[in-house]
C-alpha positions in Angstrom: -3.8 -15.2 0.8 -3.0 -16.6 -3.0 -2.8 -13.0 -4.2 -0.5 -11.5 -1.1 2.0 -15.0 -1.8 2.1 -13.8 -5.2 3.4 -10.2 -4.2 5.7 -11.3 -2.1 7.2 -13.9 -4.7 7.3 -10.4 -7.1 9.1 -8.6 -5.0 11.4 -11.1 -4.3 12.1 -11.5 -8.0 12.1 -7.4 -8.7 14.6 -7.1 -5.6 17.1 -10.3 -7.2 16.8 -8.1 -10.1 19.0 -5.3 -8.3 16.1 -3.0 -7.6 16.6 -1.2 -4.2 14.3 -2.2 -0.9 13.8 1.7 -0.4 12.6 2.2 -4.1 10.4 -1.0 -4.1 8.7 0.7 -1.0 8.6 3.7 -2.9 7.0 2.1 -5.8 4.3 0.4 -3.6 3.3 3.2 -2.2 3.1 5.5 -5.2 1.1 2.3 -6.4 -1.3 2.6 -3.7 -2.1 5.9 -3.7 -2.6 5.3 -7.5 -4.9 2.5 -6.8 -6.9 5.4 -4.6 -7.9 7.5 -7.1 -9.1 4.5 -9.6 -11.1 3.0 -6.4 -12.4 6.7 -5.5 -13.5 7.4 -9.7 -14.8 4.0 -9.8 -17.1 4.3 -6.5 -18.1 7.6 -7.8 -19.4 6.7 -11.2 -20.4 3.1 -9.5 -18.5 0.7 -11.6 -18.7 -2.0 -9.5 -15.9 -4.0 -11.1 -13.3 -1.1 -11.4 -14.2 -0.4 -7.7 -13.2 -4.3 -6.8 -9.8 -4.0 -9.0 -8.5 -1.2 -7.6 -9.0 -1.9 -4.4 -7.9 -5.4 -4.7 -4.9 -3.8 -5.4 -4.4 -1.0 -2.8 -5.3 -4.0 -0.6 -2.7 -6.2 -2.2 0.8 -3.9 -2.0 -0.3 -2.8 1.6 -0.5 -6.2 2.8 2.6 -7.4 1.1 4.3 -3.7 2.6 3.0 -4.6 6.0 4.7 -8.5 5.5 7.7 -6.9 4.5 8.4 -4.8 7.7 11.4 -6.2 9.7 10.7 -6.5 13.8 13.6 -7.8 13.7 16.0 -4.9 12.9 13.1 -2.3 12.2 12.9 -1.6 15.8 10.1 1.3 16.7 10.1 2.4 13.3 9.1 -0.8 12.3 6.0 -1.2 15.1 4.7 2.5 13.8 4.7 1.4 10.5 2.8 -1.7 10.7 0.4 0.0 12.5 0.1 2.7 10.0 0.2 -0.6 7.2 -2.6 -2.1 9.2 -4.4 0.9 9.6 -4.9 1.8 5.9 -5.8 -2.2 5.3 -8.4 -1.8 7.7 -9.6 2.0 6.2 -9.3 -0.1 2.3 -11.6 -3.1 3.7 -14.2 -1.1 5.2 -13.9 1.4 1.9 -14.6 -1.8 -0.4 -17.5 -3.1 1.9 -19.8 -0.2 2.1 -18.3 2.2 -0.4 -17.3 4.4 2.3 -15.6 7.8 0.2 -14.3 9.2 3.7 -12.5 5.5 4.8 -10.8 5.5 1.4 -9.9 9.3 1.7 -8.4 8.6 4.8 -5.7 6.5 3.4 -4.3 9.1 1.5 -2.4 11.0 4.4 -1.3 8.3 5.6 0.3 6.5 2.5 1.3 10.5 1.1 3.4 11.3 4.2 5.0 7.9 3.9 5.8 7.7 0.6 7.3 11.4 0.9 9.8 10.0 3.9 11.0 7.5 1.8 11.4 9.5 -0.8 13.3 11.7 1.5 15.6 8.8 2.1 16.0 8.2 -1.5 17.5 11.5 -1.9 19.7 11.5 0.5 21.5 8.1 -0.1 
């Protein structure tokens, strides 16, 4: 809980710093999918401690992602994606537990097709 408090207080400080919500989204997600691949190598060549950091990670910027989304204003699109946020959290925690290739390869969809939406709404603004 220390570790999602801590994102949140970082992306609070990266957004007073005039960075746009829609690119810190952007930047989580390209983070997580980054995290992925270092969780996926380190599973395959069974380094247990490059296994934990990556996917402490991934887990880390989804959660904050997920605490980010506004009910509020977000309407529907906000409900779909933090189902889609919690999701992936559950597909990174049972990845982590048992080491589970297909959990952790069924992230990537996910988190590709969002990350290419909001880069679609990057371009456009």
């Amino acid at each position: 809980m220390a570790a999602a408090m801590s994102a949140v207080q970082a992306y609070r400080q990266v957004g007073q710093q005039g960075v746009s919500t829609d690119r810190l989204v952007l930047l989580g997600l390209e983070g997580i999918l980054e995290y992925l691949r270092r969780a996926e190598l380190a599973i395959r060549a069974q380094q247990i401690g490059a296994k934990a950091e990556a996917m402490d990670k991934a887990y880390q910027l989804t959660a904050h992602l997920l605490a980010s989304v506004d009910l509020e204003r977000g309407g529907e699109i906000a409900v779909n994606l933090q189902n889609l946020y919690r999701f992936v959290l559950e597909k990174l925690a049972t990845a982590n537990i048992f080491d589970d290739l297909e959990a952790l390869a069924a992230c990537r969809p996910v988190l590709e097709d969002l990350r290419d939406a909001w880069r679609g709404l990057l371009d456009r603004a």
